[in-house]
C-alpha positions in Angstrom: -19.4 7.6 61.1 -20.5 7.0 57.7 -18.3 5.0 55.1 -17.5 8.5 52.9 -15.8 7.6 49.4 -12.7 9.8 48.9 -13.3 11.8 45.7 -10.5 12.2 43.5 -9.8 14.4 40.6 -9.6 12.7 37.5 -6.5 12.6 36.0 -5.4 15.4 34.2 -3.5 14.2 30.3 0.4 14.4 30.0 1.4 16.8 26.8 2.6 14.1 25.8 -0.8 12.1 25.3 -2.3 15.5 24.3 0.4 15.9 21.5 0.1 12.2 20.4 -3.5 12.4 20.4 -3.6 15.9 18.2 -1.0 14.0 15.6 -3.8 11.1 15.5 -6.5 13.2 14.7 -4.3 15.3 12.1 -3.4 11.9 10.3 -7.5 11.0 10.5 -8.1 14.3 8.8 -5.5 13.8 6.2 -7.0 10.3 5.3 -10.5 12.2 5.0 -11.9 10.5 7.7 -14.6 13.1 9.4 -12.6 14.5 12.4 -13.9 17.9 14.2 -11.0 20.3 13.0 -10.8 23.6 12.3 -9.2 25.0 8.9 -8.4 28.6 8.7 -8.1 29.6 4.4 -6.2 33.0 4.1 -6.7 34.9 0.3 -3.4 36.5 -0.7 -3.6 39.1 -2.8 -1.9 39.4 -5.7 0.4 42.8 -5.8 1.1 44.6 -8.6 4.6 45.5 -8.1 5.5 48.0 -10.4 2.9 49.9 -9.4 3.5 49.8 -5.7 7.7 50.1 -6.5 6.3 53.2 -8.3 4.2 53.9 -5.5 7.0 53.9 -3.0 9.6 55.6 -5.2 11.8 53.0 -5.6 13.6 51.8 -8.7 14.3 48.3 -9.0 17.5 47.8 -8.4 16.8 49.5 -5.0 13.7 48.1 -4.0 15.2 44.6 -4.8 18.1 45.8 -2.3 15.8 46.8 0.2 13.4 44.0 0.7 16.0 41.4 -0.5 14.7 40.5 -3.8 17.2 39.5 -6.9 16.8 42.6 -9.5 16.5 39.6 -11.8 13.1 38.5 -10.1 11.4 41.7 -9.8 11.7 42.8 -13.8 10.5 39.2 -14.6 7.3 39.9 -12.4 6.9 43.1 -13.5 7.2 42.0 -17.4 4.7 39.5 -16.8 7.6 36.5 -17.6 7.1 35.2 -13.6 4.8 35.8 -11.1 5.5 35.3 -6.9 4.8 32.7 -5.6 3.3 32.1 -2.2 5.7 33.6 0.5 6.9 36.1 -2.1 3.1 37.5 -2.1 2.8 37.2 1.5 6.0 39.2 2.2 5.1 41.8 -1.1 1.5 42.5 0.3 3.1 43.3 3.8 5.2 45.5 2.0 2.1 47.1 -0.1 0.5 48.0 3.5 3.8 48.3 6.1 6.9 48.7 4.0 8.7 50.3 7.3 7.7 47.3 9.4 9.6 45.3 6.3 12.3 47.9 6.6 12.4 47.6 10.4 12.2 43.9 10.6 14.9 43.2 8.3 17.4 45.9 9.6 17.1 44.6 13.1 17.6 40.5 11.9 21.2 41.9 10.5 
């Protein structure tokens, strides 16, 4: 019989390597250092909300009660005085395309 090597599989990486190693390279990318990552931009639109209250024929005392906005907030975007910022236009362009998944959502999390 011939002297046969035994093959073996190389060794797979714990999670815990894997997760150390993905925080290394996200540190390297911070610092600027030229790591292969991928960076995903999303545009936001900005809403006009009185126009899409209008739109959904609301006033704004109870579109503020419905999507869980201060009636405060709302007449200072619409006036111009304030304008949303980042999470406030995420949630208000959801609500410009799917105000009854809004509705839905937020009556099922109470």
């Amino acid at each position: 019989m011939k002297n046969m090597k035994k093959q073996t599989k190389p060794k797979r990486k714990t999670a815990g390597s894997r997760i150390i190693a993905s925080l290394q390279e996200a540190v390297d990318w911070v610092e600027g250092q030229d790591v292969a990552v991928r960076v995903t931009t999303v545009e936001v639109p900005v809403i006009d909300v009185k126009s899409m209250r209008r739109r959904l024929g609301l006033s704004q005392a109870d579109f503020a009660a419905k999507f869980g906005f201060q009636p405060a907030t709302l007449r200072n975007w619409e006036q111009g005085r304030t304008y949303p910022d980042g999470p406030a236009r995420v949630l208000l362009a959801v609500i410009a395309k799917h105000p009854e998944a809004v509705e839905d959502a937020l009556r099922r999390a109470s």
